[in-house]
Every structure is written in C-alpha cells, then in structure tokens.
VOPAGU-2260 file (C-alpha; in pm, 1 decimal, decimal comma):
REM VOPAGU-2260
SITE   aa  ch    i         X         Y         Z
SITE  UNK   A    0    -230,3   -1062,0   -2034,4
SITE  UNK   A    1     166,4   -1030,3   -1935,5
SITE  UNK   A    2     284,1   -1337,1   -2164,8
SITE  UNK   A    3     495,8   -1209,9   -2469,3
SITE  UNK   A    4     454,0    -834,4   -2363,1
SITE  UNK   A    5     737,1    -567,7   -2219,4
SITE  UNK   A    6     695,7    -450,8   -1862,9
SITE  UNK   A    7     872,7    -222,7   -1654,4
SITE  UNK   A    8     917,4    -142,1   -1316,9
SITE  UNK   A    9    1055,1     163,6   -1161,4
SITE  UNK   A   10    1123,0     142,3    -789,2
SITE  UNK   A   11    1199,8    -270,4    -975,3
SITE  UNK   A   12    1475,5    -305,6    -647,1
SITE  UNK   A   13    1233,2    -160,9    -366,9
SITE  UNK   A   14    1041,2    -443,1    -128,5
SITE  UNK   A   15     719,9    -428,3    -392,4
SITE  UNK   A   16     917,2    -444,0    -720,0
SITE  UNK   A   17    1131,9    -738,2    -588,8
SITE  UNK   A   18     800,8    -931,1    -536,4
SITE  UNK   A   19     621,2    -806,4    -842,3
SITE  UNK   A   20     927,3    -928,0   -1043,5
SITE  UNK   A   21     897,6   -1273,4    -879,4
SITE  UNK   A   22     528,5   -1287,4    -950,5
SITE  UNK   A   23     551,7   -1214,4   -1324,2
SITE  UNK   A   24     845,7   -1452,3   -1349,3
SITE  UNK   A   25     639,0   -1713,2   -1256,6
SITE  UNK   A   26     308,2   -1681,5   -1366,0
SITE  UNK   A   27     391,8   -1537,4   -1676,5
SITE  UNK   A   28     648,8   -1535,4   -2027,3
SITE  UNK   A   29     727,7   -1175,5   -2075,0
SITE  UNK   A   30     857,1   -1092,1   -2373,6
SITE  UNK   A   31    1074,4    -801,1   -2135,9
SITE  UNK   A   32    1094,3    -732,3   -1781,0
SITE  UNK   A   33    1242,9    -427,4   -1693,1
SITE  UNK   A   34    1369,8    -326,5   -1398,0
SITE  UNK   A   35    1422,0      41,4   -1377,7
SITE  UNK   A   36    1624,4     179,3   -1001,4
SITE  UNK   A   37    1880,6     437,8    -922,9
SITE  UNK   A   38    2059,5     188,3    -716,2
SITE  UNK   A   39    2315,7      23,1    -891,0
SITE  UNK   A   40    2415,7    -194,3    -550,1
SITE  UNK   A   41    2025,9    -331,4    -553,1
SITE  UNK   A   42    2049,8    -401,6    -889,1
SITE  UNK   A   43    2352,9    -539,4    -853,9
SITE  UNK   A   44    2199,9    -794,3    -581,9
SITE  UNK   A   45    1940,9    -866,3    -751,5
SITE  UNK   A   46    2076,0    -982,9   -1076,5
SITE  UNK   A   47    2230,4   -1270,8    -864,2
SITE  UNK   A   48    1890,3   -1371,3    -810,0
SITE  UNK   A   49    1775,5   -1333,5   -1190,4
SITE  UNK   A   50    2092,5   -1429,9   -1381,4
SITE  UNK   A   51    2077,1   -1369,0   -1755,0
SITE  UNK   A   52    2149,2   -1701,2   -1854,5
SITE  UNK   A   53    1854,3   -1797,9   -1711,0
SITE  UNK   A   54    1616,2   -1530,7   -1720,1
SITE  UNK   A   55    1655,0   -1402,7   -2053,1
SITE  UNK   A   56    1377,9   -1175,7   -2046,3
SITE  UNK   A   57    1482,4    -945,5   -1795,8
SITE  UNK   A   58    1673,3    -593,3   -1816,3
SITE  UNK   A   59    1849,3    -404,7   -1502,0
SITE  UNK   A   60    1828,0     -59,4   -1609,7
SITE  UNK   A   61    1989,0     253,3   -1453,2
SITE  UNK   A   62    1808,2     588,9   -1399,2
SITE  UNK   A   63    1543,8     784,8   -1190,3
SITE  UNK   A   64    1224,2     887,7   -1232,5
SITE  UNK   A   65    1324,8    1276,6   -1258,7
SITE  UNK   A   66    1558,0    1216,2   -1566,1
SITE  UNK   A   67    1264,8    1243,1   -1873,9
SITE  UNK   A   68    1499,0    1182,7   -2105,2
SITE  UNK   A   69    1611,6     865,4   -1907,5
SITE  UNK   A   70    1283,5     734,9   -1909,7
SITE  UNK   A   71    1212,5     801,2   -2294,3
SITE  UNK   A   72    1481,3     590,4   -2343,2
SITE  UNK   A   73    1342,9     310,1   -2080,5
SITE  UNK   A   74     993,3     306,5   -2200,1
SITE  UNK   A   75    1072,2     268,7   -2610,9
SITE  UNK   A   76     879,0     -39,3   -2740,9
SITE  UNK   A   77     717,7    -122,9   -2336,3
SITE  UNK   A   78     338,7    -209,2   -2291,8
SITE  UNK   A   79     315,2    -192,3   -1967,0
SITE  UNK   A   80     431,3      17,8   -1661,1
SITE  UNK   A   81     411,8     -50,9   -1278,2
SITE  UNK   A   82     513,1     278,5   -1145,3
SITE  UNK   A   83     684,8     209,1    -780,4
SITE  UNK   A   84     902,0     472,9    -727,2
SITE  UNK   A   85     898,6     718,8    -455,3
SITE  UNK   A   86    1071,4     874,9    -136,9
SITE  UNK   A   87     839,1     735,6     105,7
SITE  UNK   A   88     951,8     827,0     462,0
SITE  UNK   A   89     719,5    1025,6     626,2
SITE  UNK   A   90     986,8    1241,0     859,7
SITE  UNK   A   91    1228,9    1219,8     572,3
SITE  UNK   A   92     971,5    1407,3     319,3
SITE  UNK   A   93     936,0    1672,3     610,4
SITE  UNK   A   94    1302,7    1764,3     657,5
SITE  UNK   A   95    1374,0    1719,6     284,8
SITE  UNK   A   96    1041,2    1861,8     109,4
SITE  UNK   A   97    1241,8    1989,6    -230,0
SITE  UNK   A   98    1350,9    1620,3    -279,8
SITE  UNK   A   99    1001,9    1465,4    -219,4
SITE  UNK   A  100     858,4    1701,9    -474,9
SITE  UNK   A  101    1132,2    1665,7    -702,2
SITE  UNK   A  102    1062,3    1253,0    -690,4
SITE  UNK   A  103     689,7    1176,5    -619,5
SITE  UNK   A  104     550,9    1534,5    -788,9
SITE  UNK   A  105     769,4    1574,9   -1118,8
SITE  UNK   A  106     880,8    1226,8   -1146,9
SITE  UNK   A  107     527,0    1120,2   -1188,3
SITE  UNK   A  108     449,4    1427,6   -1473,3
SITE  UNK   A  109     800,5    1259,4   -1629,6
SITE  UNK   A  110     652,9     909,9   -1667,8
SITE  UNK   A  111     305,2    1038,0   -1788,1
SITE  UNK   A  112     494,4    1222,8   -2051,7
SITE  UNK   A  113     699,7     958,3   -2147,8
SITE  UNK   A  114     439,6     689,7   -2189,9
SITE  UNK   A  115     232,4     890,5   -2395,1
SITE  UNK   A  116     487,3     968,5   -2585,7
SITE  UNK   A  117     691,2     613,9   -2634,6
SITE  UNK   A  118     329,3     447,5   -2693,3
SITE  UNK   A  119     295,5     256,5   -2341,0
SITE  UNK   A  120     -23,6      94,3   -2315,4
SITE  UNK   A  121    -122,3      70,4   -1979,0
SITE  UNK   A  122      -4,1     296,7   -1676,9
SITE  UNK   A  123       6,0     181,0   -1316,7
SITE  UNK   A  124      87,6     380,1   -1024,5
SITE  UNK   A  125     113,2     301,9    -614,3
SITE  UNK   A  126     -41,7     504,2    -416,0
SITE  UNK   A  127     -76,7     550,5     -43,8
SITE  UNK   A  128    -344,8     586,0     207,9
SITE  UNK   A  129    -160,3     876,2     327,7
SITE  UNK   A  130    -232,6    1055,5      15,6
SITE  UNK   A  131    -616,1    1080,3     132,9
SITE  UNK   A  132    -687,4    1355,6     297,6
SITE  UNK   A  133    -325,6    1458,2     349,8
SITE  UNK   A  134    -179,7    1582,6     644,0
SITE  UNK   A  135     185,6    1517,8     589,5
SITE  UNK   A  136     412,9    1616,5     250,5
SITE  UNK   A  137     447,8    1272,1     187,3
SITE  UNK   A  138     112,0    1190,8     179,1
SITE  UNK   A  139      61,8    1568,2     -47,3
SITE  UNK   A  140     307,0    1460,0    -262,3
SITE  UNK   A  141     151,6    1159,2    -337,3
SITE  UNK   A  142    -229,4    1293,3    -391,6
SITE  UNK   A  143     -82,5    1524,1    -652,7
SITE  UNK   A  144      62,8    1249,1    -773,4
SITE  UNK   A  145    -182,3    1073,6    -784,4
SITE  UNK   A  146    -410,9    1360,5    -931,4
SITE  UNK   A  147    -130,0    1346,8   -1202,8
SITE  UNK   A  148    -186,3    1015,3   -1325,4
SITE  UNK   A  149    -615,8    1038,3   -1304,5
SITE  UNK   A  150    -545,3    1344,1   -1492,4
SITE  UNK   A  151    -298,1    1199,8   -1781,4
SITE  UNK   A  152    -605,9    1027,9   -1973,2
SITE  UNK   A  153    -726,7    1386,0   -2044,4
SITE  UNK   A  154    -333,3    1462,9   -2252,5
SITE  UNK   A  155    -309,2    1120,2   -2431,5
SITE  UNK   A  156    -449,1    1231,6   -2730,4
SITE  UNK   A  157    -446,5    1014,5   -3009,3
SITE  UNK   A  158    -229,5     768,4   -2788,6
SITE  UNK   A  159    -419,4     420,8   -2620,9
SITE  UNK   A  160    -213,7     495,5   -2313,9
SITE  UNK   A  161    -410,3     528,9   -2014,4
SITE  UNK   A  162    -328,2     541,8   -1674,8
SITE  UNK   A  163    -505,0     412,9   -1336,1
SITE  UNK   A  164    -412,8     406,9    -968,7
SITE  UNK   A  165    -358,8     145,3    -656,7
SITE  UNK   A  166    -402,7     286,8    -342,2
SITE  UNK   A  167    -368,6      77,8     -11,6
SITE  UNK   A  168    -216,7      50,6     315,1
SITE  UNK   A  169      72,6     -35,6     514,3
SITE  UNK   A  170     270,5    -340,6     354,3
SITE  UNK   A  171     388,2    -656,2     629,7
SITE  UNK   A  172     746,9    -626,0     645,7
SITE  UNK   A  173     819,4    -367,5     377,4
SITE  UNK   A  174    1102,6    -156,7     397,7
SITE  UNK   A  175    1064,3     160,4     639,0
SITE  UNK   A  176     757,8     -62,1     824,3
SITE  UNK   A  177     729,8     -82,7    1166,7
SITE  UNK   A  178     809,6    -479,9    1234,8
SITE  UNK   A  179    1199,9    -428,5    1197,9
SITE  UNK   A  180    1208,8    -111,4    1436,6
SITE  UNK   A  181    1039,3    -367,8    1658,1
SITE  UNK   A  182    1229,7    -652,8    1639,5
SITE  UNK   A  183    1518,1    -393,9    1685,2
SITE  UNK   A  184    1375,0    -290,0    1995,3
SITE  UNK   A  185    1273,4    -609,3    2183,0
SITE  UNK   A  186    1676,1    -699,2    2233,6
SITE  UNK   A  187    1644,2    -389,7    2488,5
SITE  UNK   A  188    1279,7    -515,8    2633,5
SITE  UNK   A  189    1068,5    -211,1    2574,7
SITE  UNK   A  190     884,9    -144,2    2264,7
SITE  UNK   A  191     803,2     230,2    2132,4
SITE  UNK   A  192     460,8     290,3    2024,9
SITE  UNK   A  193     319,0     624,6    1951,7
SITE  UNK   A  194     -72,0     631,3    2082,9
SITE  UNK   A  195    -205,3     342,2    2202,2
SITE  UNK   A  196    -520,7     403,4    2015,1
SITE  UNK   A  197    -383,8     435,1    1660,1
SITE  UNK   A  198    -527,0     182,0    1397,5
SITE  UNK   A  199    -379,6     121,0    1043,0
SITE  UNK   A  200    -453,2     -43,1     700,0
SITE  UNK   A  201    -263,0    -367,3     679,1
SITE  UNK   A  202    -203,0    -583,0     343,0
SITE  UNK   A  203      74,8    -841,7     309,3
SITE  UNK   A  204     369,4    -739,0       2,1
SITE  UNK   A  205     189,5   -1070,8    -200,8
SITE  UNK   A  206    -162,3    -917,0    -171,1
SITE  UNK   A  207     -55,0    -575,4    -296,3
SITE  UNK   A  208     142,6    -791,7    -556,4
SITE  UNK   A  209    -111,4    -959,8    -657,8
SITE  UNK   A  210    -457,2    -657,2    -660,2
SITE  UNK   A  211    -220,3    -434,7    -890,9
SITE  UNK   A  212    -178,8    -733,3   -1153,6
SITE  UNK   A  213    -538,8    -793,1   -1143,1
SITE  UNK   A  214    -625,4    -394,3   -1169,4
SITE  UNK   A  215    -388,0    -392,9   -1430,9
SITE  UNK   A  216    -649,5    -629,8   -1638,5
SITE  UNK   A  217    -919,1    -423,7   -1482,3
SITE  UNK   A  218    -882,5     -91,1   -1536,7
SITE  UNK   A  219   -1039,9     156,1   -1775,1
SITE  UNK   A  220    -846,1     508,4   -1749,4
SITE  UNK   A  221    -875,2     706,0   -1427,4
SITE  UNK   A  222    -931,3     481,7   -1155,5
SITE  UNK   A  223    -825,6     467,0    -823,9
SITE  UNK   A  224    -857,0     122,4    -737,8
SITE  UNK   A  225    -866,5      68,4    -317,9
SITE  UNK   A  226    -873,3    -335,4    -219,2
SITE  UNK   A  227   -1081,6    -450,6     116,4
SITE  UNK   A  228    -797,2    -502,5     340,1
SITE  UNK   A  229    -823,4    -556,9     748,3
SITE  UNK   A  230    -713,2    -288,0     986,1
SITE  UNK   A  231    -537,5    -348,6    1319,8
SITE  UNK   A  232    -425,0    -167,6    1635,6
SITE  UNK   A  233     -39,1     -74,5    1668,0
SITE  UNK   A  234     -60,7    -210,7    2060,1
SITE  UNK   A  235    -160,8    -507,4    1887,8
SITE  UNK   A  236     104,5    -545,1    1689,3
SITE  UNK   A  237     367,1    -440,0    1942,3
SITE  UNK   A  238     186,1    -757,7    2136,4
SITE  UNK   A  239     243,6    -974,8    1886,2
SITE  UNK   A  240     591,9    -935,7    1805,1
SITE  UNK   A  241     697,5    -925,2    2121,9
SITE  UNK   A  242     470,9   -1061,4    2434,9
SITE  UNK   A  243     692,4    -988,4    2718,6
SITE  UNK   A  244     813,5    -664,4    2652,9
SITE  UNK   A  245     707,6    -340,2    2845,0
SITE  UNK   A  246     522,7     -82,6    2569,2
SITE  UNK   A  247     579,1     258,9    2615,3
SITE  UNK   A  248     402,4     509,4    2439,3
SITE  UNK   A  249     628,1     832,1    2360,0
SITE  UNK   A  250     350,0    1041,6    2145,7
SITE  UNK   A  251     244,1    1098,9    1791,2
SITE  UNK   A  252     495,4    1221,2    1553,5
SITE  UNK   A  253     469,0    1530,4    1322,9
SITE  UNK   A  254     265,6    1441,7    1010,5
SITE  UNK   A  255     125,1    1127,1    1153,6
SITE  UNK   A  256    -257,9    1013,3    1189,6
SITE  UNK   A  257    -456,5     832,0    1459,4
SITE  UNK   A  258    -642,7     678,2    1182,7
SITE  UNK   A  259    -563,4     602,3     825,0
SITE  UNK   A  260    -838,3     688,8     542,3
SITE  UNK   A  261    -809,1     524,1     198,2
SITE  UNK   A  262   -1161,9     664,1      31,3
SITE  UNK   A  263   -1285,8    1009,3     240,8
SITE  UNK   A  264   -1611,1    1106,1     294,1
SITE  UNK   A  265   -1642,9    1359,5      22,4
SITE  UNK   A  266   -1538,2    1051,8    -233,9
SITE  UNK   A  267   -1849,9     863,6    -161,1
SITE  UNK   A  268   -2025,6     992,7    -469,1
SITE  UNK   A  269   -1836,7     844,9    -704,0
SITE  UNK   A  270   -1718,7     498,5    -531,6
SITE  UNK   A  271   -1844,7     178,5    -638,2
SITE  UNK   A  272   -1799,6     -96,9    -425,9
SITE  UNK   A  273   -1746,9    -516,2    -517,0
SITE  UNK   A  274   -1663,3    -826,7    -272,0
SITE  UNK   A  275   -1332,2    -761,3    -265,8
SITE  UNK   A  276   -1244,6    -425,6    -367,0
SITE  UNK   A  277   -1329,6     -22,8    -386,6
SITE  UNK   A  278   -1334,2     161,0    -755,3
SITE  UNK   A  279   -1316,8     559,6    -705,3
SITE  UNK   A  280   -1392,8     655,8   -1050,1
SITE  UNK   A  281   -1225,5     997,0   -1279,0
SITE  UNK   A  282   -1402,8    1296,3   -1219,8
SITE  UNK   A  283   -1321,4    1379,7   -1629,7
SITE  UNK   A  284   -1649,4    1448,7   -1822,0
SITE  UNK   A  285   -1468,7    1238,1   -2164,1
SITE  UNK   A  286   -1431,9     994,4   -1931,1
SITE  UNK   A  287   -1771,5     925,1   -1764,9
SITE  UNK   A  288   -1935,1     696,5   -2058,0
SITE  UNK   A  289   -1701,4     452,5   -2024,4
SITE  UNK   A  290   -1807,2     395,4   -1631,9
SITE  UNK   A  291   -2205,0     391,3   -1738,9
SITE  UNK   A  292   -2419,5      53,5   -1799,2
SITE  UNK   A  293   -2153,8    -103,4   -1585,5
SITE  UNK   A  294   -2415,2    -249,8   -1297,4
SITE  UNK   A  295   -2160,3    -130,9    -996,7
SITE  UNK   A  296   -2305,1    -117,0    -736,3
SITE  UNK   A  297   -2276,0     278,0    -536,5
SITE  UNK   A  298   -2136,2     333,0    -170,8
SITE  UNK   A  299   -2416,3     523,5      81,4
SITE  UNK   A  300   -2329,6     839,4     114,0
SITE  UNK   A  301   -2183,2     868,8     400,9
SITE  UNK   A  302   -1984,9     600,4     349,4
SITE  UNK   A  303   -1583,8     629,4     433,5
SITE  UNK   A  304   -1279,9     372,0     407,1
SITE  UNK   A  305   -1126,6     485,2     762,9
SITE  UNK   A  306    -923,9     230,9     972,5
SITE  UNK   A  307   -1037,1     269,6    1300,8
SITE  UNK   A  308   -1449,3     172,3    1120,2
SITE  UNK   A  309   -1317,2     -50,1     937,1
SITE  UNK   A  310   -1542,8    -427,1     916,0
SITE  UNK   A  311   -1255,4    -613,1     934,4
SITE  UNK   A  312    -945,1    -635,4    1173,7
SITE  UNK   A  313    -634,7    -847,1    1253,9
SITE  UNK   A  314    -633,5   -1050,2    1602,7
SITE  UNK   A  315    -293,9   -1064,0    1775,9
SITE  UNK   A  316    -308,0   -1424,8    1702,4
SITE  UNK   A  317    -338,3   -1327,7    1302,4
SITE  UNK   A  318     -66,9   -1112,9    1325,7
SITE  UNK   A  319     163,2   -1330,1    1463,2
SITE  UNK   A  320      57,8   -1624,0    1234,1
SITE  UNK   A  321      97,7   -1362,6     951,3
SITE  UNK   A  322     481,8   -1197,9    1130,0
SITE  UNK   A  323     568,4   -1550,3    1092,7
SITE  UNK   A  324     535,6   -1583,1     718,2
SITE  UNK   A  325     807,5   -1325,3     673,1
C-alpha cells in the first residue's frame, strides 16, 4: 500500500515516529518519507541514521503542527499522514494548559485543514487511552482531538481525504514512560510507585508501529481503532525492573487514574469487536452505510475496555523478558 507513495510524519523525531520511519524503510519503497518535527537537534540526529545518499526517499522537514501555513506547504503532493505530534506529559499539560491546547487542540484542526485542502488521502492520528473518559487536560485535549479528526470526514467535501484514529496504551520504553524514572531510581535502592493497586494498558513501540500501518489499510473514515493489548500492575513492573529494591508508594498524582479505559461503557453501542482488535465506529449519519453488511460482530452492552478487567495481563516474568528487549 506504502510502495511508490508520499508519507509524512509529524512528531517523525519522537520515540513512535523514529520506529515508524524504520518500519516503512524496510518493508516498503516510498516514493517520499517525510519527516515533519520542530526539533532541528532530533532531526539533526537522525539524519545520521538515514543519510541521503542512501535513503533517497526521505525529507527532514522543519515546522509545527500550529503553523497552517507550514503544513500546507508539508502536505503538497503527500498521500498519506501519520499524525504523531503532541505535548504529552500529563503534569506538564496541567501547569501549561494554553500550550497543550495550542498543540494537541488547534494543531489537529491545522492538519485536518490542510489535508483536505493539499488532497491527502488518508489521515492517521494517535490517540491515547487517557483521552477516554478524561480526567486530566492531557487526556481532554486529546478527546477533542480526537473528536476533531472523527469529525473531519463530515468537511472533506468533494476531497477523498478521510481521516481515522489509533487509540492505545502506554508504549515499553517510550519517552516520558515510567521504565527510565525506574532505572533512575534503583542506583538509590528504593523505587517510587504511586498506588499499589494501579493497572495500565501496555503495548511495545513495534506493536503500536505495526496496528497503525495495518489500520492505515483498514480504515474507512471515522474510526477509532483500539488493538487487544495486555494490562499489568505498576508493583509489577517496579518488581521487574528492579527485584531487590524497597517500593514505596508516595500517592496518586493530580490528573492520574487507578485504571486506564480505552472504549467506556457508554461506547459499547457502537463497538465491534475482532481477534485482535476493537473498531468504535463515527457517530455521522453520511457515514453509517459504509459500516452496514460488514458481518462485525457487536460488543454486549455492558461491555468496557478498562485495565484493571482486562482478559489479559503481563507476569513479572513477561515484563522482564519484554524490559530486556529494549
């Protein structure tokens, strides 16, 4: 689907983009790859990695999600976007709500505008499980976003563009996750946790890699697509990075959950479920044809995508195996 086509990243120098660009590299001949970041350092970096001689197909390209015109100019003659750009740190968003907005809110209205309008075929956006049932900005900022994008199928008009969404959980060894704080920690042999009870969503960077290329092929317009994914228990984790140190929990944080939810409760009605993967489908009457004679099979409903009921769950032992791999 990816050979001979144009592609572009934004957030192309984050954790995700980084392993996205390796995975089209090699399992696909782009016509273009772009990779759109504000940071010219990252780029900078990463260019040593993907030197033009070599990787003729790729572009490093300088700007941010909240300059339109920027992206007018990054999107001219693309097919396909992967949009991976946000301000994702939860106390960050908090003490700095303008900026959040200003990125995860407006940015997103800048690249629905500017795919419609430069012809982009397909539109992919990250999402978060914090943007279900929100109680941080972060996570806000993100279901508008992500409300955005559903939404952007209704304005393309006589344009093919349409736009889905990927929302899952907390990515092994991504930037801002919890492994590095506690491989930080165990040098001083105590380990910070903030409830022993709390349970999260847990996908490696090469799974969430690889579900947004296939929903990519997938989609239809509207979707929010949510893959099966095992939970596990932060004490857990703690355990398996580092056995012999003392865990002390110091209390939940403002905006943070006990529990993650990727699909609520009150999305049951309109989430279809396969072996491997959730589809929460638009709520836009133009829309609803395309979903019918499909055979998916419905959710019960009562049904809800919540950590801590989650089916399946990561051992100790699996998390080390998998704390290994980075």
């Amino acid at each position: 689907m990816l050979n001979d086509k144009s592609i572009l990243i934004t957030g192309g120098t984050g954790s995700f983009g980084k392993a996205c660009t390796k995975a089209i590299l090699e399992r696909f001949k782009p016509k273009r790859l772009i990779i759109l970041s504000r940071d010219e350092l990252k780029q900078y970096e990463m260019m040593q990695s993907y030197p033009l001689a070599r990787y003729s197909c790729i572009r490093f390209f300088l700007g941010d999600v909240r300059d339109k015109d920027r992206l007018y100019r990054a999107f001219r003659d693309t097919d396909y976007v992967i949009h991976a750009a946000a301000l994702k740190q939860v106390p960050q968003a908090e003490y700095n709500p303008f900026e959040a907005i200003k990125t995860n809110v407006l940015g997103a209205q800048n690249i629905i505008d500017a795919a419609i309008d430069c012809g982009v075929k397909r539109v992919v956006a990250l999402s978060t499980d914090k943007a279900a049932n929100p109680i941080n900005l972060y996570g806000a900022t993100k279901l508008c976003s992500d409300k955005l994008f559903i939404a952007g199928n209704s304005y393309t008009g006589n344009s093919n563009t349409t736009f889905s969404v990927v929302r899952y959980g907390n990515v092994l060894g991504s930037r801002g996750s919890v492994i590095p704080m506690f491989m930080k920690q165990r040098e001083s042999g105590v380990l910070s946790i903030t409830d022993d009870r709390m349970t999260r969503f847990w996908i490696t960077l090469d799974h969430g890699v690889n579900f947004v290329l296939q929903c990519m092929e997938r989609m239809i317009g509207g979707e929010v697509f949510v893959p099966k994914i095992p939970s596990m228990r932060i004490a857990d984790l703690a355990r398996a990075v580092c056995p012999e140190c003392r865990v002390e929990t110091v209390g939940i944080r403002p905006g943070e959950k006990l529990h993650e939810v990727m699909i609520p409760l009150e999305e049951s009605r309109k989430t279809y479920e396969f072996d491997d993967y959730f589809v929460i489908r638009p709520d836009i009457p133009e829309m609803l044809p395309l979903y019918e004679g499909q055979g998916w099979r419905t959710v019960h409903e009562e049904f809800e995508y919540n950590s801590h009921t989650n089916e399946q769950w990561l051992s100790v032992q699996k998390l080390r195996e998998l704390i290994a791999t980075l």
